[in-house]
C-alpha positions in Angstrom: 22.3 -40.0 45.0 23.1 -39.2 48.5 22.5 -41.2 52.0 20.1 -39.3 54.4 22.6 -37.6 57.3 19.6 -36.6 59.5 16.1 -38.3 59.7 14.6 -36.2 62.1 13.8 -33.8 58.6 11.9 -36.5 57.2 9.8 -37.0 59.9 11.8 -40.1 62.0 13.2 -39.8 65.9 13.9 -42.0 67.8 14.1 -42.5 72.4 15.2 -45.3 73.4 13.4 -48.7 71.7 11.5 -46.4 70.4 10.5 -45.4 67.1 8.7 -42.4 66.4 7.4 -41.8 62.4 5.5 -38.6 61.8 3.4 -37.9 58.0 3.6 -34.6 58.2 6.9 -31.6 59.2 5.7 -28.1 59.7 3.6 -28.5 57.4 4.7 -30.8 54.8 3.9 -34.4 53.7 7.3 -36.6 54.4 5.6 -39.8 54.8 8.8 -41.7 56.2 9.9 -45.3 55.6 12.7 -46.7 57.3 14.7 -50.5 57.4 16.0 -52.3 60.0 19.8 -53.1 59.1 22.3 -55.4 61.1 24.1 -54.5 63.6 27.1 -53.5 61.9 24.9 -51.0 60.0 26.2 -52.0 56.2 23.4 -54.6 55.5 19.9 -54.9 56.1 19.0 -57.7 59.0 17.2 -60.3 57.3 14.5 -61.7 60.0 13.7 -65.6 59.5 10.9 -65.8 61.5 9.5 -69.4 60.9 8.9 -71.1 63.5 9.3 -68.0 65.5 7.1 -64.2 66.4 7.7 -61.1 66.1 6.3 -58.8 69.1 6.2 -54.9 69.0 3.9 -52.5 71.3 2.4 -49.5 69.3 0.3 -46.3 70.1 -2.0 -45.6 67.1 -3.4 -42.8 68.8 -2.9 -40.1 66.3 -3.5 -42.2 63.1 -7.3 -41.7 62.3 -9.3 -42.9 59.4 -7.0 -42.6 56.4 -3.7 -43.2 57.6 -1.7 -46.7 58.0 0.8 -47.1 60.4 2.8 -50.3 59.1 5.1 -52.9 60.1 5.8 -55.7 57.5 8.4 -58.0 55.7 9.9 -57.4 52.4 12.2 -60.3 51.2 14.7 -57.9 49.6 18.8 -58.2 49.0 20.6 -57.9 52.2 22.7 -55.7 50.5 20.1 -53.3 49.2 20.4 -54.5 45.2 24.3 -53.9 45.2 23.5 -50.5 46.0 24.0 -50.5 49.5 27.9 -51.3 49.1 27.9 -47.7 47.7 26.2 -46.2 50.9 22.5 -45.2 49.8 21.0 -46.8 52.8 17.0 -47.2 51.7 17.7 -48.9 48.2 17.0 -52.0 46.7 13.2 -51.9 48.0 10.5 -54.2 46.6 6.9 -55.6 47.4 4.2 -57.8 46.0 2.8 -54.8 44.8 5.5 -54.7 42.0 5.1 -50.9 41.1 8.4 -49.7 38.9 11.2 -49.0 40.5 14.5 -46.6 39.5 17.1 -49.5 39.6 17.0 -53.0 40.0 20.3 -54.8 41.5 22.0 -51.6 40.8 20.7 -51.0 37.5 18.7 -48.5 36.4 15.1 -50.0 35.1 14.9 -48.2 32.1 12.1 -50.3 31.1 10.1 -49.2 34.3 9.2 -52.7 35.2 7.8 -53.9 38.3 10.3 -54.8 41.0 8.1 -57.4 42.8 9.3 -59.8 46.1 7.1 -61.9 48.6 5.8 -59.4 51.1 4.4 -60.4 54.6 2.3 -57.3 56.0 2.3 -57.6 59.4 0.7 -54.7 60.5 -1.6 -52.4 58.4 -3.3 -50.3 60.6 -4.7 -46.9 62.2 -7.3 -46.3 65.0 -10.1 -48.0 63.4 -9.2 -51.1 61.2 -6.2 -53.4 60.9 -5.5 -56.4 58.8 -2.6 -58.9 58.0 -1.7 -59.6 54.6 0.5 -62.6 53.6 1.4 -61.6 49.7 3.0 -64.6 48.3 5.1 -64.3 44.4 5.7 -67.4 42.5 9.6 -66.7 42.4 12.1 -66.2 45.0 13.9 -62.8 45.8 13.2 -59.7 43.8 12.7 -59.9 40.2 11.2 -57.8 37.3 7.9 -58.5 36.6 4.7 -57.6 35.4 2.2 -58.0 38.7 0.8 -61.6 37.9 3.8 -63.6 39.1 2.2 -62.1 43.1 -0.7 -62.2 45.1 -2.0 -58.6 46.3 -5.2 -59.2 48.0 -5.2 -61.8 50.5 -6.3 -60.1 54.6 -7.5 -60.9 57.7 -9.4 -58.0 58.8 -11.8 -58.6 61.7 -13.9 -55.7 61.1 -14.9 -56.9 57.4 -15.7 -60.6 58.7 -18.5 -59.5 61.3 -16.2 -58.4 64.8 -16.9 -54.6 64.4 -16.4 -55.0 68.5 -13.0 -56.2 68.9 -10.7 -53.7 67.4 -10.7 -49.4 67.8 -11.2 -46.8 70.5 -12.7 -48.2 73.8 -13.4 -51.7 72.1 -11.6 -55.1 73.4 -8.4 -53.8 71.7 -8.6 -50.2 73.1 -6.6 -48.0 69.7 -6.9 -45.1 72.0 -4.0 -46.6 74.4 -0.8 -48.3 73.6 -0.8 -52.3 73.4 1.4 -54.9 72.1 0.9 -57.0 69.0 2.3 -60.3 68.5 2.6 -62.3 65.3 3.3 -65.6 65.1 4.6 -68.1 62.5 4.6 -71.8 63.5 5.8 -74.5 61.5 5.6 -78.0 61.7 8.5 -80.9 62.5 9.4 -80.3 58.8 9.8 -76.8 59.6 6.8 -76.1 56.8 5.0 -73.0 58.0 1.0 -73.8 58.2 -0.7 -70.9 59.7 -0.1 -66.9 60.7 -1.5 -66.2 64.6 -1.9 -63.0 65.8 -2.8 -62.2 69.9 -2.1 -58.6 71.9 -1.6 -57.3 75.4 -3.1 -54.8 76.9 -3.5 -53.7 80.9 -1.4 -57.5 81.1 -3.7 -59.4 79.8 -3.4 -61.5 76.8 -6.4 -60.9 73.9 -7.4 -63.5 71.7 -7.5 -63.1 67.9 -10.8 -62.3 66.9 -12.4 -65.2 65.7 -14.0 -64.8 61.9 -17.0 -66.9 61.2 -17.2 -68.1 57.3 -20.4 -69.1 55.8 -22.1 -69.0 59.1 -20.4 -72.8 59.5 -16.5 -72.6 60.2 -14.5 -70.1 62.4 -10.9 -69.1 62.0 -9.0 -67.1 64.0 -5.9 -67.5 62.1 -4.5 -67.2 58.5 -4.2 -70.9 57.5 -5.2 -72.8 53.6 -8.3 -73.9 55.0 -9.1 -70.0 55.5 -7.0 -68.9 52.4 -8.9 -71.5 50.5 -12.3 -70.3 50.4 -14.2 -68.7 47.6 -13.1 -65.0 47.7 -9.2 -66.0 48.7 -7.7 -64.6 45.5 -4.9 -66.4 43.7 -3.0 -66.8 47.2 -3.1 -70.6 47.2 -2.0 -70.8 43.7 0.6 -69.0 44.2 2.6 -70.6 47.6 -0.2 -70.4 50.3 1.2 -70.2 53.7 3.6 -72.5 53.6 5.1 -70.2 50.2 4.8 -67.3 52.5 6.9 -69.9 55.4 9.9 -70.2 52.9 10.2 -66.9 52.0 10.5 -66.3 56.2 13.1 -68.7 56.5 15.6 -67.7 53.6 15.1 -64.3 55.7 12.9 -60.6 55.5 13.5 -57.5 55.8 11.7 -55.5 58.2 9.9 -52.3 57.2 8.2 -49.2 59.7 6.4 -46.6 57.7 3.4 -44.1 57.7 1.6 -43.0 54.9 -2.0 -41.7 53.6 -3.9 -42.1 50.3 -4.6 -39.7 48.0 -6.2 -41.5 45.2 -8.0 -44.4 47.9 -8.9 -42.3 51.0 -7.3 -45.6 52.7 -11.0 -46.9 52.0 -9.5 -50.5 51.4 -8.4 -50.7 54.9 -11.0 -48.9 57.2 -14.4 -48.0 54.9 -17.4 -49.9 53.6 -17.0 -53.5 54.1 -13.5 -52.9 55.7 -14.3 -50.5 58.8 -16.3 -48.3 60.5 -15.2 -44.8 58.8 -17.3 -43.2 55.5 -15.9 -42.9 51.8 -13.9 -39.4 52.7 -12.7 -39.5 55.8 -9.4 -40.5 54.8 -8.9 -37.4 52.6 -6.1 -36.2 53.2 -7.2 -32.8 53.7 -10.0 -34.0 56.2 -6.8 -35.8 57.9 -5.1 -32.6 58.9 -8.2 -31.0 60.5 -8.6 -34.1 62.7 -5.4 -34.7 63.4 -2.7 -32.1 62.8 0.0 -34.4 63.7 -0.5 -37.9 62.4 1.9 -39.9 63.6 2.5 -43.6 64.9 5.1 -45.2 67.4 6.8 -48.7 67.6 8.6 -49.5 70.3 10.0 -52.5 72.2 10.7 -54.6 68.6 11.6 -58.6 69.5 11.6 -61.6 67.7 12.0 -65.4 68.9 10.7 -68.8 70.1 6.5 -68.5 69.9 5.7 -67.2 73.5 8.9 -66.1 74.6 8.8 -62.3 73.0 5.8 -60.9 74.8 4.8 -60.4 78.6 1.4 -59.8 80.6 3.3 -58.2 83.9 
């Protein structure tokens, strides 16, 4: 295996702070996913955000129904899975998803078991629907596994929990125009992480999380147990809740940029039926390229810190 010597063929530029990932290269799919590594360039930077945010402005312009511009946290090996020593930048990747991987610390998976890790998606999104999706595993690090050990399902999409107003084209957070998301993580005096916030910025002004309504009684507008807790929450709580997902951000993340579009799904999970506004085959693929010939997303201006110190309204 060989190290990638020039990015812009697979679809990734960058100008400045800012980070431009394309799906598609005169004409074919590259789907890109890049890492953030240290500054010395030989390991991946491993985030520990609790406590802390994460802010980043992004233009979802081009990503119709379909497509998923993401941002999120993978607690992989700093040093790729010993693999990085060997200078194959992009190795050593896991999720809670805990598809098989080729190698695991180095060694080929012959068995073709999952490679599974806690996972804190950020930012799954494209111009109609979004969500955040803490995926907690019941073991630290990456590991081989068979699924069960993590939790897969577990969002916070306003769209599917009645605000069909706050988030796309001309709505409260205006997908047409570039904004600023900001996540935050804060922890209590034992530094136990109980709740996931998310505000933006747009025109300088700050917008409020959506606020979901449950059972017509109690409204959330952030990830906390009380929210993860009710009938429908999956196996999250069983399986390290927030403060499981607050652990896994303080031994330290990796952060992940990618674009991508499903062949199988039509992205329906994220933007159709229940989850958003667009039908059962807009996300094809195929329908994709007629709408948008160029789907593509950009992340720019990246910080992390103290809660309220990484975003501005000027």
């Amino acid at each position: 295996m060989e190290g990638i010597s020039d990015y812009t063929k697979y679809g990734v530029s960058t100008d400045g702070s800012s980070l431009l990932l394309k799906q598609l290269l005169d004409g074919r799919t590259v789907s890109p996913r890049v890492y953030l590594l240290d500054e010395a360039g030989e390991k991946y930077d491993m985030l520990k955000l609790t406590g802390g945010e994460l802010s980043f402005d992004v233009d979802m312009s081009k990503l119709p129904c379909g497509m998923n511009g993401a941002l999120y946290l993978s607690e992989m090996e700093a040093d790729g899975g010993k693999i990085l020593t060997l200078q194959i930048s992009g190795t050593g990747y896991c999720d809670a998803q805990c598809y098989g991987k080729p190698f695991v610390n180095g060694v080929a998976n012959l068995k073709a078991q999952g490679l599974c890790c806690n996972e804190m998606d950020i930012w799954e999104a494209n111009l109609a629907a979004t969500s955040i999706a803490p995926h907690t595993c019941n073991q630290t690090s990456l590991y081989k596994c068979s699924g069960a050990e993590c939790e897969f399902d577990g969002v916070y999409n306003p769209y599917a929990l009645g605000n069909k107003d706050y988030y796309g084209p001309g709505l409260k957070v205006d997908t047409s125009r570039p904004f600023t998301v900001t996540t935050q993580f804060p922890a209590n005096e034992n530094g136990t992480l109980y709740a996931i916030r998310r505000l933006y910025v747009q025109d300088g002004k700050v917008i409020q999380n959506a606020a979901l309504m449950v059972d017509d009684s109690v409204a959330f507008d952030e990830l906390n147990d009380a929210y993860c807790s009710r009938p429908g929450g999956g196996t999250f709580m069983k399986l390290g809740g927030i403060p499981g997902m607050g652990e896994a951000l303080s031994r330290g993340m990796v952060l992940i940029f990618s674009v991508w579009w499903d062949v199988g799904g039509f992205m329906n999970w994220l933007d159709s039926g229940n989850t958003g506004p667009c039908n059962a085959t807009e996300g094809n693929p195929e329908v994709i390229k007629q709408i948008q010939p160029d789907p593509s997303v950009v992340f720019s201006q990246v910080k992390w810190g103290e809660i309220d110190s990484t975003y501005s309204t000027k």
